[in-house]
C-alpha positions in Angstrom: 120.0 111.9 108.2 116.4 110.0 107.5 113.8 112.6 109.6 111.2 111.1 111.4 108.7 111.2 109.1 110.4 108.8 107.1 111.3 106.4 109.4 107.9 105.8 110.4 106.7 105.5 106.5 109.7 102.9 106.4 108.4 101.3 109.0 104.9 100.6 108.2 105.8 100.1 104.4 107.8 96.9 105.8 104.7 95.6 107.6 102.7 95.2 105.5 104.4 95.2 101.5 104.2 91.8 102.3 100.2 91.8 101.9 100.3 94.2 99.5 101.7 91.5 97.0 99.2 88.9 98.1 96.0 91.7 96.9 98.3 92.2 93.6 98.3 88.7 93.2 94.6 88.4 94.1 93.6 89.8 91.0 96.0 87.4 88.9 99.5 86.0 88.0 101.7 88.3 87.6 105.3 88.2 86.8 108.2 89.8 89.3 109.1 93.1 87.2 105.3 94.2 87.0 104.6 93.5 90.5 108.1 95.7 91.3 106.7 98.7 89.1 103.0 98.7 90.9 104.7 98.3 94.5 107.5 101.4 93.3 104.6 103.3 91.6 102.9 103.3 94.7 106.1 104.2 96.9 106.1 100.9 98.5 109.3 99.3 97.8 112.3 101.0 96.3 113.5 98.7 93.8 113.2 95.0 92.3 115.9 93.8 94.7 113.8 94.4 97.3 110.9 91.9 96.3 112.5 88.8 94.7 113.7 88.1 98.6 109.6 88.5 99.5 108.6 86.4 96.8 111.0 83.5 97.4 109.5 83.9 101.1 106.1 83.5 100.2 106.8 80.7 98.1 108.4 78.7 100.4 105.2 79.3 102.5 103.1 78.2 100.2 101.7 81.7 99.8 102.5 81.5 96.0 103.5 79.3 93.3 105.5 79.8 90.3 105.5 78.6 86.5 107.7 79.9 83.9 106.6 81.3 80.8 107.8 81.7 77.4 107.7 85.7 76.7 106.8 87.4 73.3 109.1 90.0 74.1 112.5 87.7 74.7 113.2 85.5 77.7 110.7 83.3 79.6 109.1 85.0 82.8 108.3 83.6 86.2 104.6 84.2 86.6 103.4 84.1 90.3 99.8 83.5 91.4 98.0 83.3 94.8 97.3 79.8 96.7 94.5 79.0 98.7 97.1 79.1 101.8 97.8 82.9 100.2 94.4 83.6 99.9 93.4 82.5 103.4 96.3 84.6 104.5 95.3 87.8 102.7 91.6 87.5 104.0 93.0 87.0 107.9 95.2 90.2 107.2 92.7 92.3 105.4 90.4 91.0 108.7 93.3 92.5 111.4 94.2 95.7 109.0 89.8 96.8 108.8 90.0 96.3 112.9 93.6 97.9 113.3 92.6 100.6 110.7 89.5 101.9 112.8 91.3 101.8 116.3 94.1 103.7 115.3 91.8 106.3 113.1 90.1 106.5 116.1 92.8 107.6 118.3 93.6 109.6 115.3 90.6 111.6 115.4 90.5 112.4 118.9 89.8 115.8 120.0 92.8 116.2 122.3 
């Protein structure tokens, strides 16, 4: 039985992971297992499975592109970096979340 608690972290993690990847990618490419540790490091996704679908979204929005990359280490890696379109999307989110963020910490806050 998931306890409330948990279905409204589960809930809010799958609004806005989404954005989350966009500010990863804001800093730089990145390849698809290192953005899946940072997002499960930080309790946001459970697993890779759960990203390559997001990715593949974002791409086909033009949110992202792609270029593979021969790897040191063994196979080639697809590297993923940010778009103007992404960008413009991640500074009209980070816009909504600063004016969503102080009307529900206001409510928040409330002396009841």
């Amino acid at each position: 039985m998931v306890d409330n608690g948990d279905r409204i972290a589960t809930s809010l993690r799958k609004g806005v992971v989404e954005f989350c990847v966009l500010a990863l990618l804001d800093g730089g490419r990145s390849y698809g297992v290192d953005i899946a540790r940072r997002l499960t490091a930080a309790g946001l996704i459970a697993g890779e499975g759960t990203l390559y679908p997001l990715l593949s979204r974002l791409r086909a929005a033009g949110h992202v592109t792609t270029e593979w990359i021969e790897s040191e280490a063994g196979r080639p890696r697809r590297y993923y970096e940010l778009t103007a379109s992404g960008r413009a999307q991640l500074a009209e989110f980070r816009s909504a979340w600063a004016a969503l963020r102080a009307s529900v910490e206001g409510f928040l806050e409330e002396e009841t």
